[in-house]
Each structure stands twice: as C-alpha cells, then as structure tokens.
C-alpha distance (Angstrom), angle and dihedral (degrees) to the residues before:
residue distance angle dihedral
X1 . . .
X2 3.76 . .
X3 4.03 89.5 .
X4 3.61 96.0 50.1
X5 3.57 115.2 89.5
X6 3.98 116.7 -172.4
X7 3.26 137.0 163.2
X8 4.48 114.6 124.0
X9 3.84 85.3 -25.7
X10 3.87 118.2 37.1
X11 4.10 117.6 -146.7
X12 3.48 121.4 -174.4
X13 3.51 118.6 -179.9
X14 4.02 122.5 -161.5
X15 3.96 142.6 161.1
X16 4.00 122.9 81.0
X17 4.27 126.4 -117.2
X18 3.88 98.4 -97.5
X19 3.58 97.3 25.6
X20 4.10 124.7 105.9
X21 3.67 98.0 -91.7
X22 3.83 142.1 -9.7
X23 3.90 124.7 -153.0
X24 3.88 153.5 136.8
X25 3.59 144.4 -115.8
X26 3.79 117.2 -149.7
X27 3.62 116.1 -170.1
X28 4.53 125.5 -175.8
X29 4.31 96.3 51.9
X30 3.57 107.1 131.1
X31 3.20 120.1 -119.2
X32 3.76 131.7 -104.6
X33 4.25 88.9 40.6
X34 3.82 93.8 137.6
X35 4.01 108.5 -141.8
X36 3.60 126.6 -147.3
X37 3.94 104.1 -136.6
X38 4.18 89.3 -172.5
X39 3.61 87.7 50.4
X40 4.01 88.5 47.3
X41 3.57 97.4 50.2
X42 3.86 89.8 47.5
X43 3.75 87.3 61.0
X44 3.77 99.3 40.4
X45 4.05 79.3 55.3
X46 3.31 94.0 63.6
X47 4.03 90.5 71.2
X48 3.81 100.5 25.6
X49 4.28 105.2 120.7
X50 3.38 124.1 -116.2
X51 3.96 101.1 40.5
X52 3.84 97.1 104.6
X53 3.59 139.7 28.8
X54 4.07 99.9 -118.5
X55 4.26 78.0 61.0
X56 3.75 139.5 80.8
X57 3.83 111.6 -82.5
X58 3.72 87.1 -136.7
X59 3.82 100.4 125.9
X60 3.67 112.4 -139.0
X61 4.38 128.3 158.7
X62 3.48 93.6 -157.7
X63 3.53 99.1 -154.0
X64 3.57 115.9 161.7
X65 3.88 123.9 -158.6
X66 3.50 126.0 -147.4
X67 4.24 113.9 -124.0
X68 3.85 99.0 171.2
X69 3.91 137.3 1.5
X70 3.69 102.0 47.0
X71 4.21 130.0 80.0
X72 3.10 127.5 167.1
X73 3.72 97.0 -2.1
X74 3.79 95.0 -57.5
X75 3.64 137.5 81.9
X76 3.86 122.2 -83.3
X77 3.52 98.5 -160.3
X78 4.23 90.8 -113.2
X79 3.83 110.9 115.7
X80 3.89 110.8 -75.0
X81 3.59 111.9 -116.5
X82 4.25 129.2 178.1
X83 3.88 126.9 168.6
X84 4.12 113.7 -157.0
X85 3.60 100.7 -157.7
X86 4.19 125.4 -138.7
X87 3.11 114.0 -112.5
X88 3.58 106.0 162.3
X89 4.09 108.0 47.6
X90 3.61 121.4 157.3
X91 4.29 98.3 172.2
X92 3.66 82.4 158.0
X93 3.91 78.8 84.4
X94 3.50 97.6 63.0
X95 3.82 102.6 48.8
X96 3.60 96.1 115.5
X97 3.93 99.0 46.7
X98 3.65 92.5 70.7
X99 3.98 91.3 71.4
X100 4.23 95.9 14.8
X101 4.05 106.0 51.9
X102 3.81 111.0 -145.1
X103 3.67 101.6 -123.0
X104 3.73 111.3 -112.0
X105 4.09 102.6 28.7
X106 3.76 127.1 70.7
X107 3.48 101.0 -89.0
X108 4.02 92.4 123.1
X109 3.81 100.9 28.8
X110 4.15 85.4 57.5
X111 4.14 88.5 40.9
X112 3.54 84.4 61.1
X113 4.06 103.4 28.5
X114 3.95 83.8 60.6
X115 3.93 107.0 18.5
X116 3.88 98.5 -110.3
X117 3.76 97.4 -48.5
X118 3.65 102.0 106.2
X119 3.64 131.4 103.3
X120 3.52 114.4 -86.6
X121 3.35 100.2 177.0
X122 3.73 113.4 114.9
X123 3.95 88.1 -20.1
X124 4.11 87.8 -61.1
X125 3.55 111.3 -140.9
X126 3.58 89.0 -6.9
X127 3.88 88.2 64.8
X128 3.94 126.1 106.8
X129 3.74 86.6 -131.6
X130 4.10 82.9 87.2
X131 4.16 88.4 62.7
X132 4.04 80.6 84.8
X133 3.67 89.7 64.4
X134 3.91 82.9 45.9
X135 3.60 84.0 52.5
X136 3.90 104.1 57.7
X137 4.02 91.1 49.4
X138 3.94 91.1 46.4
X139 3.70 89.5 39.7
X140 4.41 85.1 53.1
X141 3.40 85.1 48.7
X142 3.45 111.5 52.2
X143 4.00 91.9 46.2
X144 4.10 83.3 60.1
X145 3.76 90.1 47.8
X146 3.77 88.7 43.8
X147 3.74 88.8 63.2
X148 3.99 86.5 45.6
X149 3.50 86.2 64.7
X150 3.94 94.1 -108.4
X151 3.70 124.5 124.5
X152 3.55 127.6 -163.6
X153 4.08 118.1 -162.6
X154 4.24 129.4 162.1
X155 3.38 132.4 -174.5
X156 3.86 139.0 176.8
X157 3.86 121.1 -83.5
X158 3.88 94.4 176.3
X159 3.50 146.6 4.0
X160 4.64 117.6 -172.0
X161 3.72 94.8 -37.7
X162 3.60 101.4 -35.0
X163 3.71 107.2 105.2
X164 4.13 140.2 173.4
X165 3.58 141.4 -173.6
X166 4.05 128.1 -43.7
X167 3.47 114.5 -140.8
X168 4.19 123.3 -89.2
X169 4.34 94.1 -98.3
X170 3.86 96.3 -154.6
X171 4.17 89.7 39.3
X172 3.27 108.3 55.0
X173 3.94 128.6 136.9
X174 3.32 156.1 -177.4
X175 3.92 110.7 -115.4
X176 4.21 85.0 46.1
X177 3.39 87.2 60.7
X178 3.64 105.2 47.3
X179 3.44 90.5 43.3
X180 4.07 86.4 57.7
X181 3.61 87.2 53.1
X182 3.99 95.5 56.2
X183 4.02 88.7 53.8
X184 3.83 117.8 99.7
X185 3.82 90.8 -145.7
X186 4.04 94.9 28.8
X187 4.56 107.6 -148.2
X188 3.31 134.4 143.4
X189 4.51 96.3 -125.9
X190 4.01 115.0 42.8
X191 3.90 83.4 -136.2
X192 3.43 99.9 68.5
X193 3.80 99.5 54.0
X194 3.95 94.2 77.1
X195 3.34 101.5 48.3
X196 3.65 88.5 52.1
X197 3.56 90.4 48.1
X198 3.95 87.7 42.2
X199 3.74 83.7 51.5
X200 4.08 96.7 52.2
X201 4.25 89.5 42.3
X202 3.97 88.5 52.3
X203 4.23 86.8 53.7
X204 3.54 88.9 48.7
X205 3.30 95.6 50.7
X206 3.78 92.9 47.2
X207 4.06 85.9 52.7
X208 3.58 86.0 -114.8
X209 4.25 143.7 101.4
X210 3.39 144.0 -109.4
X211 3.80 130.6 -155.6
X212 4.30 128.1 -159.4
X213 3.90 139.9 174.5
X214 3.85 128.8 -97.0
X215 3.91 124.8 -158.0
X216 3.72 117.0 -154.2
X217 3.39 124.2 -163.2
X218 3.76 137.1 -162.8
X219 3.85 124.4 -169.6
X220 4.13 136.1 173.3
X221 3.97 80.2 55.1
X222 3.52 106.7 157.4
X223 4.21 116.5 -140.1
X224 3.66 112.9 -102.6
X225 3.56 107.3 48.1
X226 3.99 123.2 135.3
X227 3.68 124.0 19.8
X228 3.84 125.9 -112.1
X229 4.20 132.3 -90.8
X230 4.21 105.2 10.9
X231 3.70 95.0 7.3
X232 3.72 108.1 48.2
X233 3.73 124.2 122.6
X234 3.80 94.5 -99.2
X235 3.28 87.6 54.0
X236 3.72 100.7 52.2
X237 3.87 91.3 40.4
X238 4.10 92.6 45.6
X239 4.01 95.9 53.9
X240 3.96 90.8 45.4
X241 4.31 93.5 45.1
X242 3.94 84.8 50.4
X243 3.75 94.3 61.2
X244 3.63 81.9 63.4
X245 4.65 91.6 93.4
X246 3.69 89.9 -143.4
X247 3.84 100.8 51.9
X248 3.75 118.8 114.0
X249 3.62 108.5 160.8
X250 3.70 141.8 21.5
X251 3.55 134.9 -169.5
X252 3.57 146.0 166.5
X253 3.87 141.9 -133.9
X254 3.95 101.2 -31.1
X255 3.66 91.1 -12.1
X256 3.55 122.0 170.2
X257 3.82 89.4 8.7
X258 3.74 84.1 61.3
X259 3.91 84.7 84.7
X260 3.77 99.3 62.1
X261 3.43 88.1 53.3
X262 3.81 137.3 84.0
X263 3.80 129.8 -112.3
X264 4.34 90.2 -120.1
X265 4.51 84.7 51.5
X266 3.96 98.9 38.4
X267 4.24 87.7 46.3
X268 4.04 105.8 101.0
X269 4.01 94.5 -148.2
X270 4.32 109.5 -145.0
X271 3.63 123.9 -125.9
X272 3.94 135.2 168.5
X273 3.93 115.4 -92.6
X274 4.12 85.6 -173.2
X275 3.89 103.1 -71.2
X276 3.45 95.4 -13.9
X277 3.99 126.7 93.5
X278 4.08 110.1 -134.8
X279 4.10 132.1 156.8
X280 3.54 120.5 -128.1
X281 3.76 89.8 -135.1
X282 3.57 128.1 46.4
X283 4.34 105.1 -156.7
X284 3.77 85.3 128.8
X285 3.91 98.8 61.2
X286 3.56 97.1 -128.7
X287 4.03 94.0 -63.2
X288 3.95 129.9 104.9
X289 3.21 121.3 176.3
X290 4.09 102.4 -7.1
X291 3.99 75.8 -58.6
X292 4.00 124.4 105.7
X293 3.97 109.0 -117.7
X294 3.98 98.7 -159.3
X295 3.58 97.2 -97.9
X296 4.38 127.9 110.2
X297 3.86 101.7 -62.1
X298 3.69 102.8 -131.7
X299 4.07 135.5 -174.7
X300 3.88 138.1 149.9
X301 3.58 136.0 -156.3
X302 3.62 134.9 -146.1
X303 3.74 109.7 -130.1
X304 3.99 113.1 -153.1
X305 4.33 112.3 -142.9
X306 3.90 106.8 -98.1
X307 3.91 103.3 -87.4
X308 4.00 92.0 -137.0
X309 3.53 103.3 95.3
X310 3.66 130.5 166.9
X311 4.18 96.6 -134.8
X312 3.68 115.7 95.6
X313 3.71 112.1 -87.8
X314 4.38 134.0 -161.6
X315 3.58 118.2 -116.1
X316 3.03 145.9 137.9
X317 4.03 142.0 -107.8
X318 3.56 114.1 -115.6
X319 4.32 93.2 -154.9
X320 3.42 100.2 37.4
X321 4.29 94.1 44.1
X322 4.17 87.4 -136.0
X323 3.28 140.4 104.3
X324 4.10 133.2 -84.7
X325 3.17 151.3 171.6
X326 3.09 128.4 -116.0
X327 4.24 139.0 -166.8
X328 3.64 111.1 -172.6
X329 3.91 124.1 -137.6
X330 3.62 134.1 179.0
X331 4.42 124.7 84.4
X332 3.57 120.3 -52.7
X333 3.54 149.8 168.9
X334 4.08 116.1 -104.8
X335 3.90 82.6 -151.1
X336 3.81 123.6 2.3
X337 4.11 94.7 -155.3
X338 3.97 103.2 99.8
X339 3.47 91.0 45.9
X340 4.23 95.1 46.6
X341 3.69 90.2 50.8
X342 3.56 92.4 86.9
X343 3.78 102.8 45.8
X344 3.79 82.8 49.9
X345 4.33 92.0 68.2
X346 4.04 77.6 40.6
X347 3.54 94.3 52.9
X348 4.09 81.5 45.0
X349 3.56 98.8 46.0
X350 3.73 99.2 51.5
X351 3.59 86.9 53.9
X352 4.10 100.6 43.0
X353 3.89 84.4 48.2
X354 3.84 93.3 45.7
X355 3.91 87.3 54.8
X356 3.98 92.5 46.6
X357 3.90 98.9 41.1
C-alpha cells in the first residue's frame, strides 16, 4: 500500500511516466467545497514540462478530468478521482534501463523490489511525472484551505551555488505569498532569478544537473493542530514532501541550524499581540510539540540535481553481471526545482487540510 497515503484524508496516487494515464483518488473532502477547475489547471501549469527552457522539452497539457467526486462544480462527498492522460510517451527511450540502471534513479532498487518486472520506462511509478497527480489533490486542497483562511506559498532559496533570500519567519503573509505563487520562477529579489537560471543553462550546457532548496510556508494556521510523537505536524508534512522523488532533506523553522545554536537563542519567548498569543522569534517554524503554535508555519527541502544526465556514466549490466557504461538519452529537466515548488505547497496542503478536516 506504499502509494496510499491515509490518515483523515486518504491519497492514493497511481499511473506510471510512459504509461496511458497517471492520476489520484482522494477520499475524506467534505462535500459541497466548490472547486475552481480554471484555477486548478492554472496551478497544475505551473509544473507541467515543456513550458520553459530550464525544463524538460517533454510536451505534456496536463489536464486532468474529473471521473467521480465532483457535480456540478462542487464536491459530492464520494472520493475525488482525475486521470491526466500521456500524451507525449517515447518508452522507446528507456529500453536499456530495464537491464542498465541509470545511476541515481530507482531503476535497480525496483529491479530488485519486483524481480525485473517493473516499468522502466521513464522510471514508471517511480517517475516524478506522478507529482501531477500530487498536484490535482494538493491543488483541491489548498482551494478548501483557501476558504479556511490558510494560504500556502513556496519559493526557491537556492539553486547549485547561486542562492537568494529566505523568507522573514515572524513576518510572513498572505498577499506575499500568493503573489510568489503567480511568478514563473517564484523568489523573493528579481536579481536572483537569472543567475539561477544562468546557473541551470550553464548545467545544461555542460550535459549535466543542478539541484537547490525550496522554503514553503503556511500562514492563518490556527494553534492546536496535529497531535504529538507519530502524528505531529512534521510528521504529516515530512511523509507527504518525501513523495516528492527528488527530496532529500526536510527541515523546519531554524532546522538544522538549530544545532549550532544555544537553548537561551533557539527559545521563541511568548508575548501578547492583543488577545492573541505570538513569539517574537520564529526558530521553531510555527510547530511545538507536533502541534501548530499560531505563528508562520515554515519548512524547506533539499532538492537533489536530476540524476539523468547526458555525460557518460559507470554501471553495471544486470544479465551479463559486468560492468557498463552507460549515456543516457530521452527529455529531461537540467534542474527539477521550479517545477517541484508547486507539488511542495501540495505536498503541504494535503497535510494542513488532513490536520484541519
């Protein structure tokens, strides 16, 4: 049941890259939530391929259509569930991975998790064509949470060694992150975006990858949410941002900076805004305990470089137990971080909403 993900809300996720169609079935959304299907497909855009030049040329529309859970343009209270069909497959591509694993993806872990009769075409279910499906539940969710008064916005901190600004923690708010979401290359200082983009052109042209960080941010959080030990926020958040294939790392608030720092500098201290309870500081991301404390919620992710790159490569043949090389072909992405930094406030979404529901 490894792509069902359940807990309030249940998300399962099915389809493979070069297969007819990928999609998702989310099941727990109460009914009557009316959904916007232009203002869905606008933010499935945002990671469709072949819409920039730092992306894959693969050409895809990414259009998903509704078989169950919606009438009349709101929800019916059945589980939710949309198919985006693929239109532009090219497995032919792929026709050595199944016996030579491209260093860097799951072509050998899945060899061996299902003795050589998985998919191998474009990674199959293993591919981060199946985000889009991530997409259209995240992109459900966060028009719910929208009308909960929560908004959920990311945008791109660093990409090689080019990096920009990270957001204010205590100052966060709602109109900065929507307007993030409307950019095509979402930071916080115009200058930054070219040199990233400088940075991701200068891989490609190298016939290699580069890799970056995203911040997400949630605010209009209410405290109380998630539970402590298995079901705290982190947890919730963690296990959905990992379904994202290129995550590494996640952390939250100061996170791994938290360590160089003492007890009396990490400590948020509490004071009265009026009625309401806030911390002057913000090193704990908006989360205490598994629990959300009021403030910004706040997380990044480390996003690895895309493992298909065009350089020659050592590996090994799987038949013939010796070694090869290997050059991979086929359309990919010189850097997969503008296009993961929406299925990173889907990956949040579904989990905010899960806590909520």
């Amino acid at each position: 049941m490894s792509s069902v993900w359940q807990s309030r809300l249940s998300l399962s996720i099915f389809g493979q890259s070069h297969g007819p169609a990928i999609g998702m079935t989310l099941d727990g959304i109460p009914a009557g939530e009316p959904i916007d299907t232009e203002r869905l497909q606008a933010f499935l855009n945002r990671r469709a391929p072949g819409r920039f030049p730092w992306a894959t040329p693969r050409k895809e529309l990414d259009i998903p259509e509704f078989l169950s859970g919606i009438v009349n343009g709101k929800t019916c209270g059945a589980p939710i569930t949309a198919v985006i069909r693929n239109e532009n497959t090219r497995p032919a591509d792929y026709a050595k991975s199944a016996d030579v694993p491209r260093p860097g993806h799951a072509d050998f872990t899945a060899h061996v998790k299902h003795g050589g009769f998985q998919d191998a075409s474009g990674g199959g279910h293993f591919s981060g064509r199946l985000t889009a499906a991530l997409c259209i539940a995240g992109g459900v969710c966060l028009q719910v949470l929208a009308r909960r008064g929560v908004t959920v916005g990311a945008h791109i901190v660093s990409v090689a060694d080019v990096s920009g600004k990270t957001l204010d923690p205590v100052n966060v708010d709602e109109l900065l992150l929507t307007r993030l979401t409307a950019m095509d290359f979402p930071v916080l200082t115009s200058d930054a975006a070219p040199r990233m983009i400088e940075a991701i052109a200068a891989a490609k042209a190298a016939r290699d990858s580069v890799g970056g960080v995203i911040e997400c941010a949630a605010v209009g959080l209410p405290p109380g949410l998630g539970d402590p030990l298995f079901g705290g926020m982190e947890n919730r958040l963690a296990a959905l941002l990992f379904a994202v294939p290129a995550i590494k790392g996640v952390e939250f608030g100061a996170g791994f900076e938290a360590a160089r720092m003492r007890g009396s500098e990490h400590n948020d201290p509490f004071y009265y805004d009026g009625e309401t309870v806030k911390t002057r500081s913000n090193h704990h991301g908006g989360i205490l305990g598994g629990i959300t404390s009021g403030m910004p919620l706040l997380l990044r992710v480390a996003v690895k470089p895309t493992p298909s790159v065009g350089k020659e490569q050592e590996s090994i043949s799987l038949s013939g137990k010796a070694s090869e090389a290997l050059t991979i072909t086929g359309r990919h992405d010189p850097c997969v971080v503008p296009r993961a930094v929406p299925c990173i406030e889907a990956a949040a979404a579904v989990a905010i909403l899960d806590a909520m529901i």
